[in-house]
N, C-alpha and C positions, 0 to 999 in steps of 0.2 A: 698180593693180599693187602687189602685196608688193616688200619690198625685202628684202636678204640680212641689213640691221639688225634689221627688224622677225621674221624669222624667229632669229636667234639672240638677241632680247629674249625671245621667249617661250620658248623652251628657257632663259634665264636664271630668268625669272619670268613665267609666262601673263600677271598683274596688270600690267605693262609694257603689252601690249598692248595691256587694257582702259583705262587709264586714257589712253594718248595717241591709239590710234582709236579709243574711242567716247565718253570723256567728253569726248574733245580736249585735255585738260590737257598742255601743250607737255615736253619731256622735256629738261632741257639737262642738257648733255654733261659729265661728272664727270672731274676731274685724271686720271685715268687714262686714259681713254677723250682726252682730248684728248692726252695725252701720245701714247698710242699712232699717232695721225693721225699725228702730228708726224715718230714713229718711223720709222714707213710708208714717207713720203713720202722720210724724207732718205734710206732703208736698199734699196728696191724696186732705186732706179737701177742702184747697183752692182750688187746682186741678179742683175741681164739679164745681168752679162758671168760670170756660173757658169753651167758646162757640168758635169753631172755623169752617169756613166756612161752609162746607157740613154738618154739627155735626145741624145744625139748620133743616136740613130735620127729626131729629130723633126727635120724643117728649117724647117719652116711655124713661125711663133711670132708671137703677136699677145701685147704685156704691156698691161696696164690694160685691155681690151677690154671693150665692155659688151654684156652678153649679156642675153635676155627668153629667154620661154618665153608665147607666146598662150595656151597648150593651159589653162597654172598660172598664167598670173596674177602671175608673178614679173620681176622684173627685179635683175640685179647687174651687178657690176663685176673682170671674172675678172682677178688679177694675171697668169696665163699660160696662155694654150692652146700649147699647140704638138701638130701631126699628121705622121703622112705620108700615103701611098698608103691604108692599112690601119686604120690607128688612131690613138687619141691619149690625151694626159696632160691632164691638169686641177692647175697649181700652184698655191696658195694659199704666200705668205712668212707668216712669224712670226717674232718676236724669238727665241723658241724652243720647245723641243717640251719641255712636261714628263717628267718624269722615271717617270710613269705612262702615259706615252705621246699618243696625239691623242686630245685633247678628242671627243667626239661630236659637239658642237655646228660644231667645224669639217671634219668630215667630212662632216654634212649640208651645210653650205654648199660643199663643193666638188661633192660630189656633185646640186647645185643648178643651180652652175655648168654642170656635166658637160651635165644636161637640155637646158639652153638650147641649149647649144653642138649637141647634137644634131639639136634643133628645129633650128635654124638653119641645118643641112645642113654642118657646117666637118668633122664626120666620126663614128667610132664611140669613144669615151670610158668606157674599163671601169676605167682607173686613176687614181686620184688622190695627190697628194703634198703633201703638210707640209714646206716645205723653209725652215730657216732663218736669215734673211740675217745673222746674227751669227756663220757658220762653223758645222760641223757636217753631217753626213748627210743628206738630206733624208729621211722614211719614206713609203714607198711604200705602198697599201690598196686592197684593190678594192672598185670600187664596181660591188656584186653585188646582185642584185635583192633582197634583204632589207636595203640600207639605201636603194636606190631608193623602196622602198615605202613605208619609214619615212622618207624625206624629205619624197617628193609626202604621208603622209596630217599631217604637221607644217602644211605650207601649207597643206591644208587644215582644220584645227584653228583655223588663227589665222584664216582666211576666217570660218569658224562663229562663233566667238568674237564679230569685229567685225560681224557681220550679224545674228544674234540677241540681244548686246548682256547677253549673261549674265556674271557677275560669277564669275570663277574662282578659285580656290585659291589659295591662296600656294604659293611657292618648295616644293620637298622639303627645299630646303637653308637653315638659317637665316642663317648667318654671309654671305650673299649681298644680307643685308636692309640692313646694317650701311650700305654706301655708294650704298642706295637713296635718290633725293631724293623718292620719293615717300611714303617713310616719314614717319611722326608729320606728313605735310600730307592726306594720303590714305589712307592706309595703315597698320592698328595692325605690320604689319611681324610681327618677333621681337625684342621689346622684352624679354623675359624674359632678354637674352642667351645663347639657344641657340646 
């Protein structure tokens, strides 16, 4: 089973992928990344007792839930479903939403989410939200069959990748290479400082 890390590693960097499923070279976890756990965990709790506008239509609410999908091959860890009768929301927390708005990367991961929860019968899941526990609006986005499709063919991307064992591109982005740990061990990276 894919994980929601292994899937936002490779929209980081495909090379992430390659190098911890196929060469098995272990990936530890950089200050950031551990800061952020940290974050997570002290910031989610509070997080439960916001109610925000729409969020009162849902009374169903499961936080930290872990969702699969048989169909994908996926498994996460939804910070919030909540449903009613008809529908439901898919919440992912964050420290906060940049100022260009959501990331894609965390779009398909909610939208990930969404799948599973569906598989799994808890209901219909056409929106997703960015909601962030430091105060602030949550932003609302639907998940509309052009980024359903482009999430399921991401999972499957990184499926191919780790099963034919081919060695992919680097990053689009260079400056992402910088607090790579697989850089200059495995990886010529962007050494040039792009």
């Amino acid at each position: 089973m894919l994980t929601a890390r292994d899937i936002l590693n490779y929209i980081y960097c495909p090379r992430l992928i390659f190098y911890e499923k196929v060469l098995r070279q272990k990936q530890f976890q950089t200050f950031k990344q551990d800061n952020g756990i940290v974050k997570h965990a002290e910031n989610v709790p509070s997080a439960k007792r916001i109610i925000y506008g729409e969020w009162k239509l849902f009374p169903n609410r499961l936080f930290e839930v872990s969702v699969r999908s048989v169909k994908h091959g996926f498994l996460t860890r939804a910070d919030l479903l909540m449903w009613n009768n008809s529908e439901g929301r898919v919440v992912q927390f964050k420290p906060k939403i940049p100022d260009f708005g959501i990331p894609f990367a965390w779009k398909v991961q909610v939208c990930l989410e969404a799948i599973c929860a569906v598989e799994m019968r808890l209901g219909k899941f056409q929106k997703g939200y960015i909601a962030p526990y430091y105060g602030g609006k949550p932003l609302c986005f639907d998940l509309d069959e052009q980024l359903i499709d482009s999430s399921v063919e991401i999972v499957k991307k990184v499926r191919k990748l780790i099963d034919d064992e081919e060695f992919p591109e680097m990053t689009n982005y260079p400056n992402r290479c910088k607090d790579c740990m697989y850089r200059g061990r495995l990886c010529e990276g962007a050494f040039d400082g792009r």
